[in-house]
N, C-alpha and C positions, 0 to 999 in steps of 0.2 A: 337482822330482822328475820321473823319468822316466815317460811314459807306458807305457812296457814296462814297468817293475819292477814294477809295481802293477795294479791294476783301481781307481785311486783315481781318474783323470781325470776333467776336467767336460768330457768335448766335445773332450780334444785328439787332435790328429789322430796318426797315425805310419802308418808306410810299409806299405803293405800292408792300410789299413782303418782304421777308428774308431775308437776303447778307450772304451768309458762304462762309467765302474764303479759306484758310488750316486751318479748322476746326479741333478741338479734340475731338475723338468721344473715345467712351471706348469697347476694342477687346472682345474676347469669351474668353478669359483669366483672362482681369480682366486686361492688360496691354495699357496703353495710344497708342492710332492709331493716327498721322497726317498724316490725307488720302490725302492734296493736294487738295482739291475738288473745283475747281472755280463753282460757279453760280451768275448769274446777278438777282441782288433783284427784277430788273423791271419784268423779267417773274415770278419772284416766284414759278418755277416748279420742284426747287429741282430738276432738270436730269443737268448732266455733257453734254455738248452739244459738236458735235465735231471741234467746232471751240478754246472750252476750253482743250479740249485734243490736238491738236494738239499748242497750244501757251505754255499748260506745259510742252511738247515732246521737243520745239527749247529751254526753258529755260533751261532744266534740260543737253542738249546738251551746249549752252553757258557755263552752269556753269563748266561742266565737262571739258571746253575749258580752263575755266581759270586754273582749277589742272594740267592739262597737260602743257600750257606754262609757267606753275610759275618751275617746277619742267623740264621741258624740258632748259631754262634758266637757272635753277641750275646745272644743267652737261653741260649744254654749256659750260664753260670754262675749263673743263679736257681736253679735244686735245687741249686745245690750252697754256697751260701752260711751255711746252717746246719751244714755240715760244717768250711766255714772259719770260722765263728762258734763251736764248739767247740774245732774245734782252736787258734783263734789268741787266743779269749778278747774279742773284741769286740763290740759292743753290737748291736741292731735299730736303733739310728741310724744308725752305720755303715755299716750296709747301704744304709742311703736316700741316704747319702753315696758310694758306691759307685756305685749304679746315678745319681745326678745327675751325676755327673763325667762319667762313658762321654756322656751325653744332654749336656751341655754341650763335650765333644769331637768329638761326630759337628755338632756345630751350626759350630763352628770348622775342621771338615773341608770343610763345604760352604760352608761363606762364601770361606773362602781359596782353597782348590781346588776349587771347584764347576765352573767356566768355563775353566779349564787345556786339557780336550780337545775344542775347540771351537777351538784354536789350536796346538795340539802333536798333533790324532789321539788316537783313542780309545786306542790299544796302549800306549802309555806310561805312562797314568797307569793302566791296568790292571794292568800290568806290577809298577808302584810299588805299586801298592796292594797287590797279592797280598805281596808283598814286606816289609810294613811289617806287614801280618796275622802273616804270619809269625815277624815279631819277638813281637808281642803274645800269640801263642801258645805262642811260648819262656818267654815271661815267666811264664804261667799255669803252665808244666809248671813251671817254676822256680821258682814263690813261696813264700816262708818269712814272709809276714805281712803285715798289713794295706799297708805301706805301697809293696809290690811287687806288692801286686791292683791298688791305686790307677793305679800305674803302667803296668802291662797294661789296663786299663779304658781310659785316656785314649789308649795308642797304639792299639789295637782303634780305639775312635771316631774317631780321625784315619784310620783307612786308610777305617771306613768312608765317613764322609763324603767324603774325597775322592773314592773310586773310583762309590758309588751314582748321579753326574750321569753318570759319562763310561760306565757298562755301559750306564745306560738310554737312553740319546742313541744309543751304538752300538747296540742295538737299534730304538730308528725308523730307522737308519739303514737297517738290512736292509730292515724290512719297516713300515711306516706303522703300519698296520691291527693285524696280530699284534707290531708290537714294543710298541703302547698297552696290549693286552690282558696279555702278558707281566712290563710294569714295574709292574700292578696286581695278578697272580697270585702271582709269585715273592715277595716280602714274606711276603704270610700264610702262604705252603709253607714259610716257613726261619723264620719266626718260632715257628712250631706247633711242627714238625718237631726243632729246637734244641731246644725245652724237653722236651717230652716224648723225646725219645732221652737227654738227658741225665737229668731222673729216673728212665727205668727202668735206666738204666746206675749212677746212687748207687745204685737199691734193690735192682739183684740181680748187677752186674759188679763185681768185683775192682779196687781203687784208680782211685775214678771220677777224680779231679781229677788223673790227667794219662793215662788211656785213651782220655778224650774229645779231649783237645787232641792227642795222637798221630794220633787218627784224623782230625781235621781239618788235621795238617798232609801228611798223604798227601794228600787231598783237595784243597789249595792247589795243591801241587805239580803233579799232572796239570793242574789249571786252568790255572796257568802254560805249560805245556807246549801246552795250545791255543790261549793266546792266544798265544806265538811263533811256529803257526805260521797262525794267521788273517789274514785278507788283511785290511789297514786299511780304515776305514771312513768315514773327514773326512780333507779334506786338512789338511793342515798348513799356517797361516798366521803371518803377523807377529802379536807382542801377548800371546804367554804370559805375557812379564813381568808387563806391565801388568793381566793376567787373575788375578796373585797379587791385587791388594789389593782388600779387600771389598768388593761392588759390583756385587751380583745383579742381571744385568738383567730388566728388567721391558716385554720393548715394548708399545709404545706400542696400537697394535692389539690384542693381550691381556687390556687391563686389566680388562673387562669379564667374561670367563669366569675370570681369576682373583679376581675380586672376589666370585663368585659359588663357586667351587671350593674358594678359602682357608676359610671357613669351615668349611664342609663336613667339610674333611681334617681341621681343626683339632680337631674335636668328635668323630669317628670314632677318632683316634688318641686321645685324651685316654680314651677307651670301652677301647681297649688297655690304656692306662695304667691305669685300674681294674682289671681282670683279671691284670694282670704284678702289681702293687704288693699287692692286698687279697686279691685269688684263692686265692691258697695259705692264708692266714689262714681266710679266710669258710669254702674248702671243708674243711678241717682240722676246724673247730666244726661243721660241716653231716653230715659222716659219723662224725666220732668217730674218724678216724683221724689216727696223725704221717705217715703213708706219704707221702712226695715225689709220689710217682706219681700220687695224690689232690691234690697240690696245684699239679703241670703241669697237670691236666687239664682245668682251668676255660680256661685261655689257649689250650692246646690244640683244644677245640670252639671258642673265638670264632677262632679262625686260620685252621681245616681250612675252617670252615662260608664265614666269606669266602672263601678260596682257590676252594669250590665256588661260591659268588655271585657270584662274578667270570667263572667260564666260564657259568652260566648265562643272565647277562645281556651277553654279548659281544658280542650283534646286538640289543640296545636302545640306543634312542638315551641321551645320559647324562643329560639334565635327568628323563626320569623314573626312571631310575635313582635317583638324588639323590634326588627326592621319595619314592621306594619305603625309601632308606637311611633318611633318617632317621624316617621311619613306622617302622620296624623296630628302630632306635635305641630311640629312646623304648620301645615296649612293651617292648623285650627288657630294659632296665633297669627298667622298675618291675617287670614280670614278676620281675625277680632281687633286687629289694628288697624286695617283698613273700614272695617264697620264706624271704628272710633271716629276716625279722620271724615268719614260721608255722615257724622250722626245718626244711624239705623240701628236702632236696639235690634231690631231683627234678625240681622245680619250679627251683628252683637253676639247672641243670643245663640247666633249659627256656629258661628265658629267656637264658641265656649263648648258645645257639642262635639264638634269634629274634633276639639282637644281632648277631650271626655277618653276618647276613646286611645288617645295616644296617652295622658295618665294614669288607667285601668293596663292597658296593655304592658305599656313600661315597666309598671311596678310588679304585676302578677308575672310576666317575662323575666324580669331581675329575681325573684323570687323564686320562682319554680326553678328556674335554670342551675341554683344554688344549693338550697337549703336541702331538699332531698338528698343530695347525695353526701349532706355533714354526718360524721359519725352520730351515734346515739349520747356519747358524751360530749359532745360539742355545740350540740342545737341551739340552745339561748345564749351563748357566746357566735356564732353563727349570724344569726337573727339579728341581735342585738347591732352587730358592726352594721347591716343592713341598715337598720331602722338609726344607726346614727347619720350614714351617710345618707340617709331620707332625712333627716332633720335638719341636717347643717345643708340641705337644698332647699327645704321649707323656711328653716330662721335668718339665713344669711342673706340672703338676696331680698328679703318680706323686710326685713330690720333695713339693709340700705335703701329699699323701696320708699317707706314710711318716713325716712333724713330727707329725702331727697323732696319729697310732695309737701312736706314742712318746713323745709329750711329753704327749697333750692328752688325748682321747677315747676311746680305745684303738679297736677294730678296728670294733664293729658300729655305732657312733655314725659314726665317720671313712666307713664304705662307706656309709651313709646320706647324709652330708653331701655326696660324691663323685658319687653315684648322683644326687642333685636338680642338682647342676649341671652335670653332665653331659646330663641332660635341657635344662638352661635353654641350653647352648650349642647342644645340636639345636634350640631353637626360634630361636635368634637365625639360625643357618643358614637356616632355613625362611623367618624374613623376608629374609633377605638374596635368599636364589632368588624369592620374590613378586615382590620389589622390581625385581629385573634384568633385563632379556632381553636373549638374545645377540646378539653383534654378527651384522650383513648378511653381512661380509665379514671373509673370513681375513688375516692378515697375509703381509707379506713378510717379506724378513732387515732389513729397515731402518727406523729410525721405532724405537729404542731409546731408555728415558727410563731413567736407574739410581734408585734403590727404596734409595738411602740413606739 
C-alpha cells in the first residue's frame, strides 16, 4: 500500500516528508502505544494539526455509533416478542430459544471473525458487518413466523460478533485512552437505548415490528457512508485466511489481567442477563402493569446507570474500579431480591440502580485493565475473547434462566435462584482479584499462546 493513499504508514518515508498515520511508538513502560497520530507527509512537521484532531474526534464518534446500534438492534426485539408470540402462536420457551440462538451466534461471530481485521484493516470487516446487519433487518421487516425470527436472530449475531472486535480495536487505534473508555460506554448506551426505544414504540407507534427495523436501517446506511469514507486504521497484513479458524489469541504477557478481568465480565454480564431474561416478568408482577414500557425499564436503568459509571470512573485506575463493581454487584442484587420478596417496585427499581453501577463498572474495569496494553496487532483478537467471555455470561445463565421460569419454577422462584448465583460469581471474581496482581510490564505484539 502506498504511503500517499492513506495516513495508514508505520514510519514510511515518501517525497517530500514522513507520512505516520496510527503509528506504534514504544510507552515509559516498555508497553506498545497506538497513539492515533495523523500527519500529512506534505508538511512533514510531525504536529497533529487541528483539523486531524478534529476528523479523529467524528471517527472515533461514528465508530462508537456503530456499537450502540448493532447492540441497540439486538434488544430491539425483547418488547416486542409478545407481539410475535401472539401473532405467531408460540410458546415462552421459544422465546428463550430465540434469544439463545442470537447469544450462540454472536459467540460464532467472534470466534471465527474476531481476528480478521488485525489482517485485512478495520474497514472491511465494518463494511461487511454493516452489510450483513442489513440483511438481518430485512429479515425482521419480513418475517412471517417463528422460523424467519430464528433466522434473523442468527444472521444479526453473525454480523455482530464479527464486526464488535474490529470497531473496537479501530477505536484504540484512534485514541488508547478514549478509545478503552468508548468500547466500555457504547454497550450499555445501545443496550438501554434498543430496548427502551423499542417498548415505547410497541406501546404508543403505529406497526412497531417493522418501524423500528426501518429506522435502523436508515441508521446502517449513513454508518456505512462514514465508514467509506474514514481513513483506515491497521494496516493490512498476510494471514486473514488463516485468522478464519478459531483461535482467539491470548498473549502470552496478558494472561494475568485477563485472568483477573474474565471473571469479572463474566459475572457483570450474567447481572444483564438477569435483567434482559426476568426483568420484564418480575417488573410486570411488581407494578401490576402489561405495559412493555414497564418491562424495558428495568434493563433500561441497569444500562443507562452503567453507561453513566463508566464516565464517571474513566480516570480511576481499574482494579479499584473492579472492587467498587462488584461491591455494587452484590448489594444491588440482593437489594433487588429482597424488593421482590416485600413486593416494592421501588425498592425494585433501587437496587436495579445500585447494580447499574457495579455492571458499568465491571465491564469498563475488565476492559480498560486489558485492551490498552494488547499490541496493535492483536486488538480485535483481544477484544473479541472479551466480548465472548461477556456473552457466554449474558447467554448461559439468561438461556438456563428462561428453562427454568417455563419448565420448572416459574418466575419468582427462577429470579431468586438467578440472583444467589449471580452473587456467588461476584464472589468468585472477588477471589479471583485477592488472588492476582498485575503484571510489572506491559506486553508487546509478540509472545502469543492460542487459548484453544
Amino acid at each position: 500500500m502506498k504511503a500517499a493513499s492513506t495516513s495508514l504508514g508505520r514510519g514510511d518515508e515518501a517525497a517530500g516528508g514522513r507520512i505516520t498515520g496510527y503509528g506504534s511508538t514504544h510507552g515509559a513502560h516498555g508497553h506498545r502505544e497506538f497513539g492515533g497520530r495523523w500527519e500529512r507527509g506534505r508538511q512533514g512537521s510531525g504536529r497533529v494539526t487541528a483539523g486531524n484532531r478534529r476528523r479523529r474526534a467524528l471517527t472515533l464518534v461514528l465508530l462508537g455509533s456503530i456499537v450502540v446500534s448493532f447492540l441497540a438492534a439486538s434488544a430491539a426485539p425483547t418488547p416486542m416478542y409478545a407481539l410475535y408470540a401472539r401473532q405467531w402462536g408460540f410458546s415462552a420457551l421459544a422465546t428463550t430459544v430465540v434469544f439463545g440462538v442470537y447469544a450462540v451466534a454472536v459467540l460464532a461471530g467472534l470466534l471465527t471473525f474476531g481476528r480478521v481485521s488485525d489482517y485485512t484493516g478495520r474497514r472491511p470487516v465494518l463494511l461487511t458487518g454493516l452489510a450483513v446487519q442489513v440483511v438481518a433487518t430485512v429479515l425482521f421487516i419480513t418475517a412471517d413466523g417463528l422460523g424467519t425470527l430464528l433466522l434473523a436472530r442468527v444472521v444479526q449475531g453473525l454480523a455482530t460478533g464479527a464486526t464488535l472486535g474490529a470497531v473496537g480495536a479501530a477505536m484504540l487505534d484512534l485514541d488508547r485512552r478514549r478509545g478503552a473508555v468508548a468500547n466500555s460506554f457504547a454497550p450499555g448506551v445501545g443496550t438501554g437505548s434498543g430496548v427502551l426505544i423499542s417498548a415505547l414504540a410497541v406501546q404508543y407507534l403505529p406497526d412497531p415490528t417493522h418501524l423500528i427495523y426501518l429506522a435502523l436501517l436508515a441508521v446502517f446506511g449513513v454508518q456505512a457512508v462514514g465508514v467509506l469514507v474514514m481513513r483506515e486504521t491497521a494496516p493490512r497484513r498476510p494471514g486473514a485466511w488463516r485468522s478464519l479458524v478459531p483461535d482467539v489469541r491470548l498473549p502470552t504477557a496478558l494472561r494475568g489481567e485477563i485472568a483477573i478481568a474474565a471473571p469479572v465480565m463474566f459475572a457483570v454480564w450474567a447481572l444483564a442477563g438477569f435483567y434482559g431474561s426476568l426483568g420484564p416478568a418480575l417488573t410486570g408482577a411488581l407494578v401490576h402493569s402489561t405495559s412493555v414500557v414497564y418491562g424495558g425499564l428495568s434493563l433500561f436503568i441497569l444500562a443507562g446507570v452503567g453507561a453513566g459509571s463508566v464516565l464517571a470512573f474513566r480516570r480511576t485506575e481499574p482494579r479499584p474500579v473492579l472492587y467498587l463493581s462488584i461491591g455494587t454487584l452484590v448489594a444491588g442484587v440482593a437489594v433487588t431480591l429482597a424488593a421482590v420478596s416485600a413486593g416494592s417496585a421501588a425498592g425494585f427499581f433501587a437496587g436495579t440502580a445500585i447494580a447499574g453501577i457495579g455492571f458499568g463498572g465491571g465491564f469498563q474495569g475488565g476492559i480498560r485493565l486489558v485492551v490498552p496494553l494488547a499490541g496493535e496487532q492483536e486488538r480485535a483478537g483481544v477484544l473479541s475473547l472479551l466480548y465472548i467471555v461477556s456473552y457466554l455470561g449474558l447467554g448461559l445463565p439468561a438461556v438456563v434462566g428462561g428453562v427454568l421460569v417455563t419448565e420448572v419454577n416459574g418466575v419468582l422462584e427462577t429470579a431468586r435462584e438467578y440472583g444467589v448465583a449471580v452473587i456467588l460469581l461476584a464472589a468468585l471474581a472477588l477471589g479471583g482479584l485477592l488472588v492476582r496482581r498485575p503484571a510489572k510490564t506491559a506486553p508487546g505484539p509478540a509472545g502469543c499462546e492460542s487459548s484453544r
